[in-house]
C-alpha positions in Angstrom: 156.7 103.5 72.6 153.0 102.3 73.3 153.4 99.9 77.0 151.4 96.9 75.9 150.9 96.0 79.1 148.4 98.7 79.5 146.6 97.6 77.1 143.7 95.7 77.0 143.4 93.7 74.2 145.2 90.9 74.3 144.6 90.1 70.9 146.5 93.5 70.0 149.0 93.0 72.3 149.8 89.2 71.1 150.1 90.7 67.9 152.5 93.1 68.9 155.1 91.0 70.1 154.5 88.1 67.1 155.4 91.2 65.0 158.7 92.4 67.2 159.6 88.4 67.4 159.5 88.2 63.1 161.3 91.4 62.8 164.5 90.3 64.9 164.1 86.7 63.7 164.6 88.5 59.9 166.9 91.1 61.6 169.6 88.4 62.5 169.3 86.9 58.9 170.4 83.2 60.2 168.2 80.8 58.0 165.0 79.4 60.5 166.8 76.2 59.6 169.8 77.0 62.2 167.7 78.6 63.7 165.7 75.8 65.1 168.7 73.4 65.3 170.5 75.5 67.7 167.3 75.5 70.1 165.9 72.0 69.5 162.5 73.0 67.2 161.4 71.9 64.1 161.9 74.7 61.2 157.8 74.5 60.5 157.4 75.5 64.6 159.7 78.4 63.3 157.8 79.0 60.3 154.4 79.0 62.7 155.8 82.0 64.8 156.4 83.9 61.7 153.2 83.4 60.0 150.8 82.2 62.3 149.2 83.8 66.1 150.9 81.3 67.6 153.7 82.4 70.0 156.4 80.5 71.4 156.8 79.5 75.4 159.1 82.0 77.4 161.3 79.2 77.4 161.6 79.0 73.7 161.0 82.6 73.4 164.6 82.9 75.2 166.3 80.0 72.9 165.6 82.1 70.1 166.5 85.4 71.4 169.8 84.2 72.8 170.6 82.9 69.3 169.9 85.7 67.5 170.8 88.2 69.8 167.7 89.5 70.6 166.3 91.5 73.6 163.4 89.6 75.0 162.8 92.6 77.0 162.4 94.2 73.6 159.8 91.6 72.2 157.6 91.5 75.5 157.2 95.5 75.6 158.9 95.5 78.1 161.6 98.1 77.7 162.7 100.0 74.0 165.6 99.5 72.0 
């Protein structure tokens, strides 16, 4: 696994983790609808994450991975699953 923190494009790595956020958001195939009721967001913030460069907070960041069961560590390149 590449350590995106040694990178230093932060354009790359921002891209990166969008990309390993979408994949466990499909990976847990809960509707964004639920999704975003279970951590207070609007499905179109959802929606934004998926499709957008627009990344969530940490806080929300861990909303969504506790609800779909997610390793944050995972997301942030922090560690490999």
């Amino acid at each position: 696994m590449v350590n995106i923190f040694s990178m230093k494009n932060d354009t790359l790595r921002k891209s990166i983790i969008r990309q390993r956020l979408v994949e466990e958001i499909e990976a847990s195939k809960l509707p964004l609808s639920k999704i975003a009721k279970q951590i207070g967001c609007t499905t179109s913030m959802l929606s934004q994450y998926k499709s957008t460069n627009k990344l969530p907070s940490l806080v929300m960041l861990a909303k969504i991975c506790e609800v779909i069961g997610a390793d944050a560590n995972y997301i942030l390149g922090i560690s490999v699953e």
